[in-house]
C-alpha positions as CSV (number, residue, x, y, z in Angstrom):
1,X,-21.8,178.6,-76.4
2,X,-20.6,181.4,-73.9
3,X,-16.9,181.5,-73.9
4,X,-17.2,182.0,-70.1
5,X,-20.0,179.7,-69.3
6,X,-18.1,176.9,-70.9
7,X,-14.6,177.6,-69.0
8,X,-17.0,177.3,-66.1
9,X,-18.8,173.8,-67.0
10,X,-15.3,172.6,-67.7
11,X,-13.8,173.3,-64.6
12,X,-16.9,172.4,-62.7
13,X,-16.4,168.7,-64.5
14,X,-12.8,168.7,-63.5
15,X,-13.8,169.2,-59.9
16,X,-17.0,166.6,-60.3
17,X,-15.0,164.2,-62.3
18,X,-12.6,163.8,-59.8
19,X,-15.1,163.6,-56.5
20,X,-17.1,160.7,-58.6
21,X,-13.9,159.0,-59.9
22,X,-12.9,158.6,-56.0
23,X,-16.6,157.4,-55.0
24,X,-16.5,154.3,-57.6
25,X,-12.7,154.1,-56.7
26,X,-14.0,152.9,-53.2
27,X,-17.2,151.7,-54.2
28,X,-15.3,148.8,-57.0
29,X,-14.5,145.6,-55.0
30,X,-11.4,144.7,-56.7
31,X,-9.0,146.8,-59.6
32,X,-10.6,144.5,-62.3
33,X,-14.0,145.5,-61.4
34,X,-12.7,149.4,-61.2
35,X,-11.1,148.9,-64.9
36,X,-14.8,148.0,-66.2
37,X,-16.3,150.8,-64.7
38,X,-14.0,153.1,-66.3
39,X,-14.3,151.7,-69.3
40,X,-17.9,153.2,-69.8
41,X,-16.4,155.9,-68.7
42,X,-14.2,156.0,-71.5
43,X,-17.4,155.3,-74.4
44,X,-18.2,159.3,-73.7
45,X,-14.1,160.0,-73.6
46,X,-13.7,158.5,-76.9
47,X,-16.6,159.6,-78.6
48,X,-15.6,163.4,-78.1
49,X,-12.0,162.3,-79.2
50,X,-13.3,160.8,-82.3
51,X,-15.3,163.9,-83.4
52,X,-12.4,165.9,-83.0
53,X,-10.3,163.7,-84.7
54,X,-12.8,164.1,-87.5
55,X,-12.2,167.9,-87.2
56,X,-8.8,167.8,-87.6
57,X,-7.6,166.9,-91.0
58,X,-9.7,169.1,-92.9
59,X,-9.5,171.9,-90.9
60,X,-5.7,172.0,-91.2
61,X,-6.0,171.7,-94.8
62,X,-8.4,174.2,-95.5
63,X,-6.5,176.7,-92.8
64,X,-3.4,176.1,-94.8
65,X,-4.4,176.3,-98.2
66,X,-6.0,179.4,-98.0
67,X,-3.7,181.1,-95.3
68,X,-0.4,180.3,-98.2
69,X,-3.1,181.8,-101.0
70,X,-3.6,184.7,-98.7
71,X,-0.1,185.4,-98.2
72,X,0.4,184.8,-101.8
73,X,3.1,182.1,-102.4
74,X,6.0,180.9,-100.6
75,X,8.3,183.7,-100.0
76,X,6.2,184.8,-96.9
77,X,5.7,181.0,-96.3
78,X,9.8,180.6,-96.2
79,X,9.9,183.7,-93.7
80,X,7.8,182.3,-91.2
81,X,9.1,178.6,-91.2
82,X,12.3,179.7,-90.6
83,X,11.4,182.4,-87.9
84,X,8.9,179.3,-86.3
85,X,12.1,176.6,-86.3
86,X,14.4,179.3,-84.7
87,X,11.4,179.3,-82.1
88,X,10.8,175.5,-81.6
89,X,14.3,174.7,-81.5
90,X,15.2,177.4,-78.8
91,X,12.3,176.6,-76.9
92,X,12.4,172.7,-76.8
93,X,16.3,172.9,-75.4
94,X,15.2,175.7,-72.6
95,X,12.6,172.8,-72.1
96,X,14.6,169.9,-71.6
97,X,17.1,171.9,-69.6
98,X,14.5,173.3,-67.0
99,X,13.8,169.2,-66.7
100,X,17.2,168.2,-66.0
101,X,17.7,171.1,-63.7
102,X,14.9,169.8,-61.9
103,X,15.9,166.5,-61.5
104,X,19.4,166.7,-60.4
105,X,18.5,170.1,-57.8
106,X,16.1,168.0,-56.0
107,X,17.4,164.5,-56.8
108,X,13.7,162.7,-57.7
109,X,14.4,159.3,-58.0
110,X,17.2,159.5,-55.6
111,X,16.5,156.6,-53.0
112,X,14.1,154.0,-54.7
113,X,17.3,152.2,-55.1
114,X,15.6,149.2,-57.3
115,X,17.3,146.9,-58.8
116,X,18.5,146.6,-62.3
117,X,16.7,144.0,-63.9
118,X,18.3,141.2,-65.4
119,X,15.6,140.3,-68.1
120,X,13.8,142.8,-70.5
121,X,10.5,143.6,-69.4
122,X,8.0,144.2,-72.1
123,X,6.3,147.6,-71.5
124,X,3.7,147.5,-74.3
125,X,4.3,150.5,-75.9
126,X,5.8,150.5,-79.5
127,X,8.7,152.0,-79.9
128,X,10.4,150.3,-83.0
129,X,9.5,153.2,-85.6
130,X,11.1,156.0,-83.5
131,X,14.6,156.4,-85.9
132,X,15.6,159.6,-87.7
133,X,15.2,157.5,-90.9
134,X,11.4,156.5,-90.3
135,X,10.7,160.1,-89.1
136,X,12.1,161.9,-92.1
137,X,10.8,159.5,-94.3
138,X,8.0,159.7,-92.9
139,X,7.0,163.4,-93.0
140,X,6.4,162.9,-96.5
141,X,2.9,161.4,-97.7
142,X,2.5,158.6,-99.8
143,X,-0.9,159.1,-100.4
144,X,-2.7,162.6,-98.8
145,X,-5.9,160.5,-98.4
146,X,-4.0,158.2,-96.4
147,X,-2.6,161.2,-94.3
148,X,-5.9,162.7,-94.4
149,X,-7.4,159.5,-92.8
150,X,-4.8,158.8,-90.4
151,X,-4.9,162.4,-89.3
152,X,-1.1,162.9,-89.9
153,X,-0.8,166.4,-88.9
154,X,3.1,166.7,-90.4
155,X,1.6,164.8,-93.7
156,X,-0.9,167.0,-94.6
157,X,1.1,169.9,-93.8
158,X,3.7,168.9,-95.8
159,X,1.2,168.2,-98.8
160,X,-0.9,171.6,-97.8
161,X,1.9,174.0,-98.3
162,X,2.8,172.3,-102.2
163,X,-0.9,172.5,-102.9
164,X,-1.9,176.1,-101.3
165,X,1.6,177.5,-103.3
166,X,0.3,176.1,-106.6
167,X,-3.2,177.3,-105.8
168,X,-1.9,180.9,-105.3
169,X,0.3,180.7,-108.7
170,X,-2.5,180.0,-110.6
171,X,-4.7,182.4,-108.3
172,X,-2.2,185.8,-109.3
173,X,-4.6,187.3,-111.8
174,X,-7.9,185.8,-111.3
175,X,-9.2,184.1,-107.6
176,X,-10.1,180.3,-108.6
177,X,-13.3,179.1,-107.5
178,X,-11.1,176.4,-105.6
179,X,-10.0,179.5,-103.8
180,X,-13.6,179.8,-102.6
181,X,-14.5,176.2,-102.1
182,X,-11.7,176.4,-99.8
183,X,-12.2,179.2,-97.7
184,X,-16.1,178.1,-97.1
185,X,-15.0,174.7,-96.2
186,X,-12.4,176.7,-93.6
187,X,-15.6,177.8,-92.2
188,X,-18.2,174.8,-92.0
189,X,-15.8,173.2,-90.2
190,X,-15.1,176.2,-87.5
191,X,-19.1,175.7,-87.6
192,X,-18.8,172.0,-86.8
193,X,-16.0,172.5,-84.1
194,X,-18.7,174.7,-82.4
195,X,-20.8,171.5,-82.1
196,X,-18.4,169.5,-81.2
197,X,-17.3,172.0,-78.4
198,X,-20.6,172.2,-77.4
199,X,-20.3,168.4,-75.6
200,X,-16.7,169.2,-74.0
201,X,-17.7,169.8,-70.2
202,X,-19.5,166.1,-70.3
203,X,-15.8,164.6,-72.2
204,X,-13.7,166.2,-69.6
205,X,-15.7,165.0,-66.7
206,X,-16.1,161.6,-67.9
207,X,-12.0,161.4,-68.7
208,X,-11.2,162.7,-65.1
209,X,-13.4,160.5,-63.7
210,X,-11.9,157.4,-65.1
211,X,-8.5,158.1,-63.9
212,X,-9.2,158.7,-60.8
213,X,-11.0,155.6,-60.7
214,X,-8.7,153.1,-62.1
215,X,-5.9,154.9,-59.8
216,X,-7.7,156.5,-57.3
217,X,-6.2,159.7,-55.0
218,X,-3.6,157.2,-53.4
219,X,-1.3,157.2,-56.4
220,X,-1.3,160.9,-56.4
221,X,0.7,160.6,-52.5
222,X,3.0,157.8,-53.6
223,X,4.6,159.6,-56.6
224,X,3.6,163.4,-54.8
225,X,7.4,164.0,-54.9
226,X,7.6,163.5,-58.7
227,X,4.1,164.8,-59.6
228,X,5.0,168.3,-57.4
229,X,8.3,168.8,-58.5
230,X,7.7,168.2,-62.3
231,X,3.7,171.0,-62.2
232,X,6.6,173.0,-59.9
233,X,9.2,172.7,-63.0
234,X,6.7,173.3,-65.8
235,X,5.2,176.7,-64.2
236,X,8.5,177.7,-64.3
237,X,8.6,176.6,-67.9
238,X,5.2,179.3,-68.5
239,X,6.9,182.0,-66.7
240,X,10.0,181.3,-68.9
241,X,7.9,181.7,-71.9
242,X,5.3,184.2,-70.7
243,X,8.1,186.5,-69.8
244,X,10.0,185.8,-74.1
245,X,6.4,186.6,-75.0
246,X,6.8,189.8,-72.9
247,X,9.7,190.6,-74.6
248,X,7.8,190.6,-77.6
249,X,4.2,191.4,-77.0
250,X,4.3,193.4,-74.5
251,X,1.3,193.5,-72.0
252,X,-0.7,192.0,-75.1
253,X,0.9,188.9,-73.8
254,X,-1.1,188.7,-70.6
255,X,-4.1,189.1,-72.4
256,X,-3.5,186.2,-74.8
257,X,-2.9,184.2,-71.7
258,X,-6.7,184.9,-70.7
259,X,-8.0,184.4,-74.2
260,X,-6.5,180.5,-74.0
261,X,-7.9,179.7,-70.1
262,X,-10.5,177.6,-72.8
263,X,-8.0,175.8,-75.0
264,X,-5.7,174.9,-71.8
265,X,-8.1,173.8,-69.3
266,X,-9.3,171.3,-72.1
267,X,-6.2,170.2,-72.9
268,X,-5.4,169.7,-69.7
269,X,-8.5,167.9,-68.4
270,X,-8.8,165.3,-71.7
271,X,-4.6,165.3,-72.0
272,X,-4.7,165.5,-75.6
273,X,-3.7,168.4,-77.9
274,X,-6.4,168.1,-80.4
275,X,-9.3,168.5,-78.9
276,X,-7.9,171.8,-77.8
277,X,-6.9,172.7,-81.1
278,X,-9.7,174.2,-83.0
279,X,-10.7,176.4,-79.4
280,X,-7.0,177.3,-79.7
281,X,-7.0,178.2,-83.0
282,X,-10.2,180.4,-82.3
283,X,-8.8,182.4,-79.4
284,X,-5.8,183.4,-81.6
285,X,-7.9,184.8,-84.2
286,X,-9.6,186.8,-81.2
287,X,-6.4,188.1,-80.2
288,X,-6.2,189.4,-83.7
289,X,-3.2,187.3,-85.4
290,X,-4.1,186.8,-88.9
291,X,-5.6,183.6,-89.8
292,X,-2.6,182.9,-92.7
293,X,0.1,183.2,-89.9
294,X,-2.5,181.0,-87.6
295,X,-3.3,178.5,-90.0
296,X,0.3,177.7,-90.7
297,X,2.0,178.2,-87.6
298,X,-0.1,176.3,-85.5
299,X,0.1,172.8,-87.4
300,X,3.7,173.1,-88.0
301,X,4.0,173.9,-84.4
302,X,2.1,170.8,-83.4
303,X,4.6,168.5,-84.2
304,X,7.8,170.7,-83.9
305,X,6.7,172.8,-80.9
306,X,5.8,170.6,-77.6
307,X,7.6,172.1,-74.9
308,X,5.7,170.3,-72.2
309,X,6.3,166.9,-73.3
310,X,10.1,167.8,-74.1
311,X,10.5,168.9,-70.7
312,X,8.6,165.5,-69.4
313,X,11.1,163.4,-71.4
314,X,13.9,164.6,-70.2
315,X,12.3,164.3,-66.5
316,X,11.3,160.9,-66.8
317,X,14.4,159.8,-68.3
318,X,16.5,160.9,-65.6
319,X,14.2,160.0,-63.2
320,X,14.5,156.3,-64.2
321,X,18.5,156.7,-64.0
322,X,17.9,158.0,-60.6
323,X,15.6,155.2,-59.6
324,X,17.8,152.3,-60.2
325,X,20.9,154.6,-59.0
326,X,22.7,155.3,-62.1
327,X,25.2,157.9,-62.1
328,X,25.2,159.7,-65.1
329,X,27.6,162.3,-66.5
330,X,26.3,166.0,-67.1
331,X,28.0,165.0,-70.7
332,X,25.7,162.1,-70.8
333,X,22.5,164.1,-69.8
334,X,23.3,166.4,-72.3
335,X,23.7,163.8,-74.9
336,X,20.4,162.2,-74.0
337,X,18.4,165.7,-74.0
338,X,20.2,166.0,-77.9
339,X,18.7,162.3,-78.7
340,X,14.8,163.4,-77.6
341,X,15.1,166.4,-79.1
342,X,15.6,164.6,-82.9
343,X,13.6,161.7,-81.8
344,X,10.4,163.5,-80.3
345,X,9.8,165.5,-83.8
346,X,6.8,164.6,-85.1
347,X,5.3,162.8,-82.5
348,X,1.9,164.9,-81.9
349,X,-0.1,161.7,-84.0
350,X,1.5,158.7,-81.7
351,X,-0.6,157.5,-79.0
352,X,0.8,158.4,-75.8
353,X,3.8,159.5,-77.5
354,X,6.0,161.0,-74.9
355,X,6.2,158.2,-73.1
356,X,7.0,155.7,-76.1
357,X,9.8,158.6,-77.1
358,X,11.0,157.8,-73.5
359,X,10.7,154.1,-73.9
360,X,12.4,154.0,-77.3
361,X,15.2,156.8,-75.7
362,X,16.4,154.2,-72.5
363,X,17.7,151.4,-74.5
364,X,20.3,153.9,-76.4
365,X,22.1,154.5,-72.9
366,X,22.0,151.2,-71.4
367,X,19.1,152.7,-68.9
368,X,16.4,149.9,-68.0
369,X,13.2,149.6,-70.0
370,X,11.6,148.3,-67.0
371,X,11.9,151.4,-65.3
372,X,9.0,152.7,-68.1
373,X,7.1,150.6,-65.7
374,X,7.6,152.8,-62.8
375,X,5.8,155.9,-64.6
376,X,2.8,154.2,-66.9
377,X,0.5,154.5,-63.4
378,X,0.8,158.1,-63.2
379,X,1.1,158.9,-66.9
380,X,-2.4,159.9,-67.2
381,X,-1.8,163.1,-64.4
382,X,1.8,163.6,-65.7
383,X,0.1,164.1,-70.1
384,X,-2.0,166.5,-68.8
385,X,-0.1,169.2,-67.3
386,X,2.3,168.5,-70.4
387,X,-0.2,168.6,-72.9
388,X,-1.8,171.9,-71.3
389,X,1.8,173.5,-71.3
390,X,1.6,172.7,-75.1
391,X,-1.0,174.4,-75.8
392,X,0.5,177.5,-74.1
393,X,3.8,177.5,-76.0
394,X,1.9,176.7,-79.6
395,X,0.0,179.9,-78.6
396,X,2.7,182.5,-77.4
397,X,5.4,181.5,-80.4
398,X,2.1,182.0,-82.5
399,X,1.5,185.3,-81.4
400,X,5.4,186.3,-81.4
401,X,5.9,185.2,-85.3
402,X,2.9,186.9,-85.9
403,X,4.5,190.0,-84.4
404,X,7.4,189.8,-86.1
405,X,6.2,189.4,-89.6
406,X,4.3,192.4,-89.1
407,X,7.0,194.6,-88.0
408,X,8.7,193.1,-91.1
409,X,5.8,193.7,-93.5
410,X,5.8,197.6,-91.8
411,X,9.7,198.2,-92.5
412,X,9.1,196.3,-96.5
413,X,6.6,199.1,-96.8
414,X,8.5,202.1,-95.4
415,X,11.4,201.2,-97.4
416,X,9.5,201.2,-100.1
417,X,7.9,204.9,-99.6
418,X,11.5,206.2,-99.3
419,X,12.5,204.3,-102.5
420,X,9.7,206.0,-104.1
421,X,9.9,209.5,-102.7
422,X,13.7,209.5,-103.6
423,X,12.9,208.3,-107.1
424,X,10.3,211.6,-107.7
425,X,13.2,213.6,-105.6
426,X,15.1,212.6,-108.4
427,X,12.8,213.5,-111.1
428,X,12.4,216.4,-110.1
């Protein structure tokens, strides 16, 4: 399909979605009755979901493998993890800091003045597994099928990178036919994300329509304070990192922002990060970053890179503090940004995972887990502009690594000319 025609259908459905969401959001008789219209809804939703979800794992396997093979073992591999970690880490404390700026400038919370409650309300979100323990331990696969089935992103990354550097040892003098197998199944599934992409206008409408139908255009005036303020904080967070891409890229950087219009507007209308990713990983290639540094970088960056929902967390946390008129130290703010940034690692593969990191985060400071409650009704509008903003950062710290390697890979080579020119100088 037309890059431009479907950037078109999909923001067409955004529009739709929402004016037919608000029709059967005045049309249902009761909530109940709105809930089970939304939940057909949802059958078209989940079906897309799914059949990216069956993307997913191979493609980031077979992007991988080859991509370490390409690059030829794991000194190049070392050179971009650590450049990429440098990157997430910088980036996810710029992000939780625009958040708490945000929050204490404008004071959003400031005035509900609820009540602490004396009994724990049960939220229904899971948050027992989120411990530095279980994460670590947990980045490392038991079983790759497993990973492979559960589409755990960090799991088969991890798993990937052993495989792809043994493949490339053994692939020095002679390219094994694994090599091959590898690099075709790279391309059946770009083939299949093509006909997956193919039914994303009708996914996006159907998911916007369902929101707005179970909470209808009311909800979006009684939180407009919160909602405004935090699309107001994370454009600030894309000019932050549009103008370090600058400082990289160049003018290049403005047109990498048009090549992932696509990826962003379907993040944002579905809210999840996957269905974006193979479109993502597509307009990168067409910017021309080489699909080793793409293949590798992306992944990793999908559970180590999430500046949007970093900067949510640290929003939504304070927010809660605010509601129920907790005064809390900028020590303690500080403290609690340090907590979500080693808690929300690896959290791409959790449903509605910024939110659970949030959850799991408000018990550590005393901070009410009822006040989750105050933010699950607006979640859906609040994971899309996150998710989008994802997308964006995966994209520029992409392109900047990218960059960098190649300046590195142009100084290995002139260094090498003048060791070689001064060793016939010498000859001579």
């Amino acid at each position: 399909m037309n890059k431009q025609k479907l950037m078109k259908q999909i923001v067409f459905a955004i529009v739709f979605g929402i004016i037919v969401g608000w029709g059967c959001h005045i049309y249902a008789d009761s909530a109940e009755d709105a809930k089970e219209i939304a939940s057909y809804m949802n059958i078209v939703t989940d079906v897309f979901l799914r059949l990216i979800k069956m993307i997913i794992a191979p493609l980031v396997f077979a992007t991988i493998v080859s991509g370490i093979v390409s690059m030829g073992g794991s000194s190049s591999v070392g050179s971009i993890t650590l450049k990429a970690m440098i990157w997430f880490i910088s980036a996810a404390i710029i992000s939780l800091l625009i958040g708490m700026v945000f929050v204490n400038l404008f004071d959003i919370g400031v005035g509900l003045n609820l009540a602490v409650p004396s009994a724990t309300i049960d939220s229904g979100l899971n948050t027992s597994g989120f411990t530095l323990k279980a994460f670590i331990t947990h980045i490392f696969p038991k079983s790759f099928t497993e990973a492979m089935a559960n589409n755990e992103i960090l799991q088969i990354l991890v798993f990937s990178i052993f495989f792809g550097s043994a493949l490339a040892f053994i692939s020095k003098d002679k390219k094994s036919l694994i090599v091959t197998l590898i690099e075709d199944l790279a391309k059946i599934m770009f083939r299949i994300t093509d006909y997956v992409m193919s039914f994303a206008p009708i996914a996006v409408f159907a998911a916007i329509a369902s929101a707005v139908t179970v909470e209808g255009l009311g909800l979006l005036y009684d939180y407009g304070k919160l909602i405004g303020l935090f699309y107001v904080a994370l454009l600030v967070l894309w000019a932050v990192l549009f103008l370090v891409g600058y400082l990289f890229l160049g003018k290049s950087v403005f047109t990498l922002g048009k090549l992932i219009r696509e990826p962003v507007a379907l993040a944002f209308a579905t809210a999840s990060s996957e269905s974006a990713y193979p479109k993502t990983m597509d307009a990168l290639d067409k910017y021309g970053i080489p699909k080793k540094v793409t293949s590798f970088v992306l992944p990793l960056g999908y559970s180590f890179n999430l500046d949007g929902s970093m900067m949510y967390q640290s929003f939504a946390v304070l927010f809660i503090a605010n509601a129920y008129g907790i005064d809390l130290s900028i020590t303690e703010q500080l403290l609690i940004l340090l907590t979500l940034m080693v808690t929300s690692k690896g959290m791409a593969g959790v449903a509605r995972a910024s939110i659970v990191v949030v959850a799991a985060t408000l018990p550590m400071f005393n901070l009410p887990e009822a006040g989750i409650l105050l933010l699950l009704g607006i979640d859906q509008f609040l994971d899309m502009g996150r998710t989008a903003t994802n997308v964006v950062g995966n994209s520029i710290s992409t392109a900047v690594i990218s960059k960098l390697e190649d300046r590195k890979r142009i100084t290995s080579d002139v260094e090498n000319i003048v060791i070689h020119e001064e060793k016939v100088t010498s000859i001579s």
